[in-house]
MILUM-301456 format. One record per residue (C-alpha): residue in one letter; z, y negated, x. Coordinates in steps of 0.05 Angstrom, whole numbers, padded with zeros to 5 digits, always signed. Example, Ala and Ser with C-alpha at 12.3 -4.5 7.8 and 13.67 -1.06 7.14 Angstrom:
A+00156+00090+00246/S+00143+00021+00273/
REM end
This chain:
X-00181+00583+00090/X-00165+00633+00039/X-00150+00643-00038/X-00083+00645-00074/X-00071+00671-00146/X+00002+00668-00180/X+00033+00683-00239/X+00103+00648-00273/X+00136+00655-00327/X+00196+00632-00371/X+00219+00705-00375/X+00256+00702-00306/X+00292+00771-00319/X+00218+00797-00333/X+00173+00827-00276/X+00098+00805-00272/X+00058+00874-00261/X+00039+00889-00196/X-00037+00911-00224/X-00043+00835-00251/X-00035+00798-00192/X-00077+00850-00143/X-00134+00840-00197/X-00129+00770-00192/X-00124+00760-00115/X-00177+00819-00096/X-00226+00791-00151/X-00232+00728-00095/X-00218+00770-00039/X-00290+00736-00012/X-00245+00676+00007/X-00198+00717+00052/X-00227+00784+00070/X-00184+00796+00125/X-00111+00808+00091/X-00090+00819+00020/X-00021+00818-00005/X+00021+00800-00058/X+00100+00778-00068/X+00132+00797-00130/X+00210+00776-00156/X+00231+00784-00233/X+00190+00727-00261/X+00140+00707-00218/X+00083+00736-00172/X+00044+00712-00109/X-00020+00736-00085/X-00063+00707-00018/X-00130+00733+00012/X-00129+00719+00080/X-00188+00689+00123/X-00158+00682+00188/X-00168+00614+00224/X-00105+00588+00254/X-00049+00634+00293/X-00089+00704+00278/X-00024+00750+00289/X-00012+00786+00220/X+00068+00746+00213/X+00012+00686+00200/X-00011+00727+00139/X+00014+00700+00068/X+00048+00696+00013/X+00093+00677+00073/X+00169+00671+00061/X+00217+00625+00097/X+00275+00662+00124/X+00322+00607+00122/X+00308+00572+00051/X+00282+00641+00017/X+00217+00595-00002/X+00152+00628-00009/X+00089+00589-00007/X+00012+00617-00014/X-00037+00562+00016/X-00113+00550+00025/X-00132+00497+00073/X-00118+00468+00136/X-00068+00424+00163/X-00106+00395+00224/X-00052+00352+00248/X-00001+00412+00242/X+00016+00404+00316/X+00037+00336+00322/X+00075+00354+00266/X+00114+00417+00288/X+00123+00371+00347/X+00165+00320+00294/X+00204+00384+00259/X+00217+00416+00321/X+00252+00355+00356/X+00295+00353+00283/X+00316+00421+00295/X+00270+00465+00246/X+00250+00538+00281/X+00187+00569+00282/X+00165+00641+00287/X+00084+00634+00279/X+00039+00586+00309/X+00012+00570+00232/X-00001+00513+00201/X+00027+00546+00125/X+00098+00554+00162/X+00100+00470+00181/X+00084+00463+00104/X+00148+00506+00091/X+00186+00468+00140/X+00159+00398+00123/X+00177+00410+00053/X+00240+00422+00074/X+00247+00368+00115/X+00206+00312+00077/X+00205+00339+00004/X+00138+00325-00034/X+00121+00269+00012/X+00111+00311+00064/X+00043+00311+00027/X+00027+00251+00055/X+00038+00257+00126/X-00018+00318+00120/X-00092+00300+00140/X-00124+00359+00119/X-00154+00404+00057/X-00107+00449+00015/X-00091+00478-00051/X-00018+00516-00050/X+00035+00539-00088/X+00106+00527-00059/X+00171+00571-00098/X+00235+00554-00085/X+00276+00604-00114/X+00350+00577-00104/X+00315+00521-00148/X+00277+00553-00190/X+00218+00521-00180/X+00151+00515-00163/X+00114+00463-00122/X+00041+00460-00125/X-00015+00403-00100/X-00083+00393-00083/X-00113+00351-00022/X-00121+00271-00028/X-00197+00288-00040/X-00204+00347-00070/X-00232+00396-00021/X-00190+00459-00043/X-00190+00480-00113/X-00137+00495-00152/X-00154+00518-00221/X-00090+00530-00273/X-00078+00541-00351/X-00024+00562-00394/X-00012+00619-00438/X+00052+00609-00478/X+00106+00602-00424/X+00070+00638-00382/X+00033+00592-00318/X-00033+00629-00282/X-00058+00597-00221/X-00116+00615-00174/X-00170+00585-00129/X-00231+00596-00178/X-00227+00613-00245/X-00255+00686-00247/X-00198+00710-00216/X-00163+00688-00285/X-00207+00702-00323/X-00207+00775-00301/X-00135+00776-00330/X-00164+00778-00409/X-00207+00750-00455/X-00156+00691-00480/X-00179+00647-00414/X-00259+00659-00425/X-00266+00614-00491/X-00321+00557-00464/X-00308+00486-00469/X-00374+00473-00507/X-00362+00394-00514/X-00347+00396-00432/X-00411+00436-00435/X-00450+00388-00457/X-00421+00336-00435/X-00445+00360-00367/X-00514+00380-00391/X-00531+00303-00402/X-00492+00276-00335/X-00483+00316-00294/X-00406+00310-00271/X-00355+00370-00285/X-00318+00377-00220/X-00286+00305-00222/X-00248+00314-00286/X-00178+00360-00309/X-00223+00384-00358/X-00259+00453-00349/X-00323+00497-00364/X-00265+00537-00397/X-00219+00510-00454/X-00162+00531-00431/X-00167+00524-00357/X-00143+00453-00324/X-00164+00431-00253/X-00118+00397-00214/X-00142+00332-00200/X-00150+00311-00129/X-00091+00280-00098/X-00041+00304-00149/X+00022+00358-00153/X+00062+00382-00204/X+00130+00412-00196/X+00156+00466-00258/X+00208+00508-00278/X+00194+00574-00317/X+00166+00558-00384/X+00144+00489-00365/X+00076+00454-00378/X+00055+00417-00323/X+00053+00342-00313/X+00015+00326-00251/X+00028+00264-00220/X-00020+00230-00166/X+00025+00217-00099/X-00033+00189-00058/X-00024+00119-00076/X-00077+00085-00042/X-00123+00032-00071/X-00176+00003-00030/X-00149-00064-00011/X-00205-00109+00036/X-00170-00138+00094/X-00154-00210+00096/X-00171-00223+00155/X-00232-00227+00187/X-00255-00167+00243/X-00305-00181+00286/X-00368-00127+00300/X-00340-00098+00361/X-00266-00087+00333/X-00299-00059+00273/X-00347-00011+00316/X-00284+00007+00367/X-00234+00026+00309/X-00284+00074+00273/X-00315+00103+00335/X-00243+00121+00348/X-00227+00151+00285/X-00287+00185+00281/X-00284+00223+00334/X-00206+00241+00324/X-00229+00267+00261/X-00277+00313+00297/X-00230+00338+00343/X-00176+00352+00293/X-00219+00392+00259/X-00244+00437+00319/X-00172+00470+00320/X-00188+00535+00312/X-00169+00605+00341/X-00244+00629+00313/X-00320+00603+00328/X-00333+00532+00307/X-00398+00513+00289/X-00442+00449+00242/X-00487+00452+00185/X-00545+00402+00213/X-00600+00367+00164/X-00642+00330+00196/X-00605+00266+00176/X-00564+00214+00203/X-00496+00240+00186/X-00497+00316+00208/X-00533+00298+00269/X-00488+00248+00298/X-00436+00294+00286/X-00462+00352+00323/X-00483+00305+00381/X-00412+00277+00385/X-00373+00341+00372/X-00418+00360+00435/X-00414+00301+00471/X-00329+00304+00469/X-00331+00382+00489/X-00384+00384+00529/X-00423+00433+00504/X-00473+00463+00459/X-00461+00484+00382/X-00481+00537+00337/X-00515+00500+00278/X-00543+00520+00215/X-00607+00490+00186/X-00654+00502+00115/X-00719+00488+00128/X-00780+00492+00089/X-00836+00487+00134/X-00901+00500+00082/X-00861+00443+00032/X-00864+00381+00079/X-00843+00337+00015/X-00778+00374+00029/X-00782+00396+00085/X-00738+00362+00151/X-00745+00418+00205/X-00783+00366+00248/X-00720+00321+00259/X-00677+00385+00271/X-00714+00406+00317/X-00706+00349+00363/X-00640+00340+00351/X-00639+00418+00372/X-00670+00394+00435/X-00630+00343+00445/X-00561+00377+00438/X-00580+00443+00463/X-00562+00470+00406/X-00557+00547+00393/X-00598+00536+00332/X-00602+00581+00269/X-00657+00563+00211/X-00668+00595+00134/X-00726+00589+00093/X-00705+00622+00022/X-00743+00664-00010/X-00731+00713-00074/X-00743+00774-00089/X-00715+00762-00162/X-00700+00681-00168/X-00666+00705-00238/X-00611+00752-00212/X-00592+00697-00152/X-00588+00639-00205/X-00542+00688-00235/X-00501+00708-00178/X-00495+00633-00159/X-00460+00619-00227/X-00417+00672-00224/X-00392+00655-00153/X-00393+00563-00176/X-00344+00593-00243/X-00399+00555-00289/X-00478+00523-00284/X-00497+00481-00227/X-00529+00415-00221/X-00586+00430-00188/X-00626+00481-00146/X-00596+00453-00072/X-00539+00494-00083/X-00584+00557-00068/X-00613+00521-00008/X-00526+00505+00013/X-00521+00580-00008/X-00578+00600+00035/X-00540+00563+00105/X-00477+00598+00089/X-00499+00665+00083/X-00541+00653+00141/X-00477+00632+00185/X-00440+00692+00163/X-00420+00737+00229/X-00439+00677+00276/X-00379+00634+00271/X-00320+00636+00217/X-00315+00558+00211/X-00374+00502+00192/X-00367+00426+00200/X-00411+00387+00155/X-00431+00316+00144/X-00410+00319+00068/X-00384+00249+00043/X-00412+00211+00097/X-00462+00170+00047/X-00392+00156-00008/X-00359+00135+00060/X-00406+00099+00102/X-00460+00072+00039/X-00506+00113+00059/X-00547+00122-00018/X-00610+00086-00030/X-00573+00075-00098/X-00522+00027-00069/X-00582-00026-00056/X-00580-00063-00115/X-00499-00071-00120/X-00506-00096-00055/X-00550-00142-00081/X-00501-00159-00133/X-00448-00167-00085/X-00487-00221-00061/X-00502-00250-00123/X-00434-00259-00148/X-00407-00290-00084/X-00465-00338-00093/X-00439-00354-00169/X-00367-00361-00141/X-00384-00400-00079/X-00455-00438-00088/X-00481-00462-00027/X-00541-00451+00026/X-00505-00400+00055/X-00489-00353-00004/X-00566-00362-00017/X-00590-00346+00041/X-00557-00288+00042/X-00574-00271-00024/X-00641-00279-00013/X-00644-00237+00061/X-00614-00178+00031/X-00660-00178-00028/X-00728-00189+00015/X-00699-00138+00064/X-00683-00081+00016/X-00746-00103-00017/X-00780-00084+00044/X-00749-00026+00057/X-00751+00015-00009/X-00805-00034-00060/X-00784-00058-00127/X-00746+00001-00148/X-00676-00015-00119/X-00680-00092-00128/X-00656-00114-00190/X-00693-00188-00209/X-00655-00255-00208/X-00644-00257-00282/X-00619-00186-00290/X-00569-00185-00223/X-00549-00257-00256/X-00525-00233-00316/X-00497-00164-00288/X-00454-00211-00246/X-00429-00246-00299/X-00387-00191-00330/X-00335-00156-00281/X-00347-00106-00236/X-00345-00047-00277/X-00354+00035-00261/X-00426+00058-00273/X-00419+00123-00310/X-00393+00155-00382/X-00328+00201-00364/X-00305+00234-00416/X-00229+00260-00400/X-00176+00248-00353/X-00200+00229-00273/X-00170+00204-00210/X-00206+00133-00235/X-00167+00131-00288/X-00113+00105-00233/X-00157+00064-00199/X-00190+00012-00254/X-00249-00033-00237/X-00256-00100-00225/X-00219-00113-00166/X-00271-00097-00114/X-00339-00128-00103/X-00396-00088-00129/X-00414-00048-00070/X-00347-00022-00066/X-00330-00011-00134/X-00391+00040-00138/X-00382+00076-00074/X-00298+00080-00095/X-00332+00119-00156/X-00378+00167-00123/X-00325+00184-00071/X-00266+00203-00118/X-00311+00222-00176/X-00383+00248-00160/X-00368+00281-00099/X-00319+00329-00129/X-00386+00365-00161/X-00420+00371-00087/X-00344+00391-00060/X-00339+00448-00116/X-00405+00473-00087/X-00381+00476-00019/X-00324+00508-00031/X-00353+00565-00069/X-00416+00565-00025/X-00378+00571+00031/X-00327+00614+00010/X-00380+00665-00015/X-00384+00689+00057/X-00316+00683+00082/X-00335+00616+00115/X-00283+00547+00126/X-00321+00486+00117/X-00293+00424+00149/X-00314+00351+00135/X-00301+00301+00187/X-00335+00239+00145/X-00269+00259+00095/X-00214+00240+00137/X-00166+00199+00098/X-00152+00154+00154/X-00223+00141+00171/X-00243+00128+00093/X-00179+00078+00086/X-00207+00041+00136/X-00285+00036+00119/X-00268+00021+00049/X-00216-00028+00090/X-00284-00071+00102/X-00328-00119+00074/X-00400-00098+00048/X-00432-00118+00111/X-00405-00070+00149/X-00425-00006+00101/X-00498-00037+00087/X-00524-00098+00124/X-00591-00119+00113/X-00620-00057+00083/X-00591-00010+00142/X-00549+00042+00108/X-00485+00069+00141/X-00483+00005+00188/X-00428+00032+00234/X-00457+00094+00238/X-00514+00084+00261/X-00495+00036+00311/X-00447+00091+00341/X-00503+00137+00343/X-00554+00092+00382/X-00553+00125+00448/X-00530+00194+00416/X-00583+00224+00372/X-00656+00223+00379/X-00693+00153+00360/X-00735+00184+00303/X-00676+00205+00267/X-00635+00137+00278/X-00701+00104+00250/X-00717+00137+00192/X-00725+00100+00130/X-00733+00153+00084/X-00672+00180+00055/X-00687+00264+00028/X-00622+00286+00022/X-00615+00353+00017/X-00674+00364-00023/X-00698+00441-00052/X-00771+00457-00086/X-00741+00476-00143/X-00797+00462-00192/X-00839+00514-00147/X-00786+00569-00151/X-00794+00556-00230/X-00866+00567-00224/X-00872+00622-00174/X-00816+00673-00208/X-00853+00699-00276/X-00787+00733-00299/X-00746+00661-00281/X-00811+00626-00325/X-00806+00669-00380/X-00727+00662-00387/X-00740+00581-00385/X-00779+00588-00441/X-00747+00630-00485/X-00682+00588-00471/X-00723+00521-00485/X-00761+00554-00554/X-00692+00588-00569/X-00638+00541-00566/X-00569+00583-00561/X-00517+00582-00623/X-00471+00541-00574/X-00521+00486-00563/X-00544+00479-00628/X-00507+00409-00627/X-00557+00378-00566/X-00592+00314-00579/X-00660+00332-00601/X-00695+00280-00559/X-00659+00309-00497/X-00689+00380-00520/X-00760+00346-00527/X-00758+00316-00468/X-00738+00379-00422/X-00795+00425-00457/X-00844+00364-00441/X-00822+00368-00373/X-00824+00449-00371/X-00894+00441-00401/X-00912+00394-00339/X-00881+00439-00291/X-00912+00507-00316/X-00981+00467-00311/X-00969+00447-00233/X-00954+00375-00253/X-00893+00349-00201/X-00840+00323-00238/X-00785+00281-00227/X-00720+00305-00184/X-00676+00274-00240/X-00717+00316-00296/X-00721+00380-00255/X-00645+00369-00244/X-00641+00365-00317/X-00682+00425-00329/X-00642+00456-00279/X-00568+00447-00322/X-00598+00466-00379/X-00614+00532-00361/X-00550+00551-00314/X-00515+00523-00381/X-00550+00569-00423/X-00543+00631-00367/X-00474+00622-00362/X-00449+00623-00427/X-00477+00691-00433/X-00449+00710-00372/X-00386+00695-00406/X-00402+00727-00474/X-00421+00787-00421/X-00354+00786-00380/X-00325+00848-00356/X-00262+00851-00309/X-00304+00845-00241/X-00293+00900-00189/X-00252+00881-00126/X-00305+00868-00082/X-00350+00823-00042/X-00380+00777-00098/X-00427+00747-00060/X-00467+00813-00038/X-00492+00829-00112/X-00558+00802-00123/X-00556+00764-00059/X-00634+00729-00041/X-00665+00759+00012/X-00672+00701+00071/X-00730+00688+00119/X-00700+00676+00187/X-00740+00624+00229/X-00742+00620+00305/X-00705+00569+00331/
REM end
């Protein structure tokens, strides 16, 4: 895990300064703290901050140069099936002088050309140069767990991990994309789209590369052709519960290779807790793991389940209760390290884990995209409900009612009215094709994939998995990578999300059981209380007491809501209305809801960060994350 930078340019005979690309790479030296270097020819420039995770020895560091091609690549990521790999490019004759996973990307290239991309299961962002060719090869993982931020200036292409370490090249790159802006302000999605916070910044979209030549604009082109395509045939419960018990724990494994301390993020949910009991359960013994609790907000709060799974695992447990000294200044150091405003206060409470892991291990797993993968939302209850609906309109019968009508009354049961659409509404939803749920504005990976030729269900969790869960991947990322910290997600093995979305509905939700599979792989794994909850928190954050309990974070929320900024003059004035009622409610101690504090919350980062950027200075080379940093309330385990 690390961060790259680059610089090329149609003026081969020209040399990029060497100041440029050290500014660039030690602005994000966070990500890769342990080496810094740089690789300069006449034309282009190369820059990698190390965080060593994979063959420590310093020939492992990058921008690392093959010796027989003259290639030079600068990677962040893992390859986690880079041994079974060099296996394959050693038996065709291919040398190796590191134990690395970046020299089998060399060497694959080589070997495979770009579809050597897909015979990677792994995360990554890199920049490959071939200089006999004149060329440059960059791509971004099937998912989009590795950033890789890019714009043009002329015929000149910058590159980098996150966008501050661009920015801090001049003011051209630090114009806002106001429409973007508030685009994002009244949805919520920004991390899903090429679009950026910044109007001349691109993001490579997930699953996509681009190969140029000096001067050229790139055209990214997706190479991860899959398309969710429902078997034919049919699989019976215990081939279904076989195949994914196998591939989830492969995907664990894979993902413990590592030359540095492993440890897990745990909630006290169903996802991070099976994984910690069956990482533990295949080696056989206890983890490090990393909990935020709130133990005086029990409407948040999950410290309770933790702490049997704790038992349970024996785990060597760490817990952090955030509190600030100055919620203000940490808003604003969160911004600066997410490149833009967040969605929501959880990100502190993600920030909070990570900084509280720092010095204990160097690498995290976490249960991120197990709810896209498994249909694990509370959300997905009524387009399962519509699944069931429209198989009813195409094959009427006893049966297609009956099962209609045992999925409604169970969901019904489960979760009330809220998440059960009536007859007459899921009949005429059903009567149109399966369409995506939410506005995008700009180009996506959906834009590959169109609706309509998957059932409801599917359709829906197809779009939160290659759309929404780029915003709660961007958060990771920078969350993580604020303290030097790899974060690996199991639940986002390609091979074990081919295959779920390989399966009908009933095996995702059946009933109104969430994450079917899941949880019948964890039935004699995790404690009983945690199999059988049937709430569903998430990874919930009192962020309307924060608001309340910081004067100087009040005051700045109401000068930004009486005040609107030049910027965001063009708002909706309802939407305005609406988030001062809601402030009003919230500075009187009314609760309000998680979907209008998360509003509230977008607003404000929206409005903080675009003075941060009318504010920008060239940031010092150093530890981003320390600045500001909340102070954090250890609890016992």
């Amino acid at each position: 895990m690390c961060g790259i930078a680059g610089v090329f340019q149609a003026e081969s005979g020209v040399n990029v300064s060497d100041d440029l690309i050290w500014r660039m790479v030690s602005t994000i030296r966070h990500r890769g703290p342990d080496a810094l270097q740089i690789w300069t020819q006449p034309g282009i420039a190369l820059g990698h901050a190390r965080l060593s995770i994979i063959d420590l020895d310093s020939r492992a560091n990058q921008p690392m140069v093959d010796p027989g091609t003259g290639r030079v690549i600068v990677f962040n990521g893992e390859i986690y099936n880079y041994l079974e790999l060099k296996e394959q490019l050693l038996a065709a004759g291919y040398p190796f002088q590191t134990g690395s996973d970046t020299e089998v990307i060399l060497k694959a290239y080589d070997h495979w050309g770009v579809d050597c991309l897909n015979r990677f299961n792994g995360m990554w962002a890199f920049a490959l140069y071939d200089p006999a060719q004149r060329t440059l090869f960059c791509a971004r993982d099937r998912f989009g767990v590795k950033p890789f931020i890019y714009g043009m200036n002329g015929q000149q292409l910058v590159f980098a991990s996150e966008a501050k370490a661009i920015l801090s090249l001049d003011a051209f790159w630090r114009e806002p994309n106001l429409p973007f802006l508030q685009d994002f302000i009244h949805h919520a999605d920004f991390a899903g789209y090429e679009e950026t916070f910044y109007a001349r910044l691109k993001n490579l979209l997930p699953g996509h590369y681009f190969v140029v030549r000096p001067g050229e604009t790139p055209a990214p082109r997706r190479y991860w052709d899959w398309q969710p395509s429902v078997r034919s045939g049919l699989i019976s419960d215990i081939e279904a519960l076989e195949e994914f018990q196998a591939l989830f724990k492969d995907a664990i494994r894979l993902r413990f290779r590592s030359d540095v301390p492993v440890g897990a993020c745990m909630s006290g949910g169903l996802d991070s807790t099976t994984m910690v009991g069956m990482a533990t359960r295949l080696f056989d013994r206890p983890l490090s793991t990393f909990s935020c609790v709130y133990p005086d907000l029990p409407q948040v709060d999950e410290s309770a389940y933790i702490r049997e799974a704790v038992v349970r695992f024996d785990s060597e447990a760490h817990f952090v209760t955030p509190v600030f000294e100055n919620l203000l200044d940490a808003v604003k150091q969160s911004i600066y390290e997410q490149d833009g405003p967040t969605g929501g206060p959880s990100v502190l409470s993600q920030r909070a884990v990570m900084r509280l892991a720092q010095g204990k291990v160097t690498v995290l797993l976490d249960g991120q995209g197990g709810d896209e993968v498994m249909g694990g939302y509370h959300s997905y209850f009524p387009f399962t409900i519509y699944h069931h609906m429209r198989v009813l309109r195409q094959k009427p019968g006893l049966a297609s009612l009956q099962n209609y009508v045992q999925s409604r009354s169970a969901i019904l049961d489960r979760v009330g009215r809220g998440y059960v659409p009536k007859w007459r509404k899921a009949w005429k939803k059903t009567s149109q094709p399966v369409q995506y749920q939410r506005p995008r504005q700009g180009h996506t990976v959906l834009d590959k994939l169109p609706a309509g030729q998957w059932d409801d269900l599917t359709t829906r969790m197809l779009e939160d998995l290659l759309f929404t869960l780029c915003n709660l991947l961007h958060y990771e990322d920078r969350n993580s990578m604020a303290f030097s910290l790899e974060s690996r997600l199991p639940f986002l093995d390609y091979r074990l999300v081919q295959f779920m979305f390989s399966l009908p509905p009933q095996f995702k939700i059946r009933g109104a059981r969430t994450k079917h599979l899941l949880y019948e792989t964890a039935q004699d794994l995790i404690p009983p209380a945690i199999l059988n909850r049937r709430d569903k928190m998430g990874f919930s954050t009192p962020g309307q007491v924060w608001f309340r309990r910081d004067p100087q974070m009040a005051q700045r929320i109401s000068q930004l809501l009486s005040v609107v900024p030049e910027a965001l003059r063009d708002l909706a004035p309802a939407h305005l209305a609406r988030l001062r009622r809601v402030w009003q409610a919230c500075l009187q101690g009314q609760p309000i809801r998680v979907q209008d504090e998360m509003a509230l919350w977008r607003y404000v980062t929206a409005c903080l960060w675009l003075e941060e950027v009318a504010d920008y200075k060239t940031p010092q080379p150093l530890h981003g994350s320390n600045a500001h940093s909340p102070t954090a309330e250890v609890q016992p385990a």
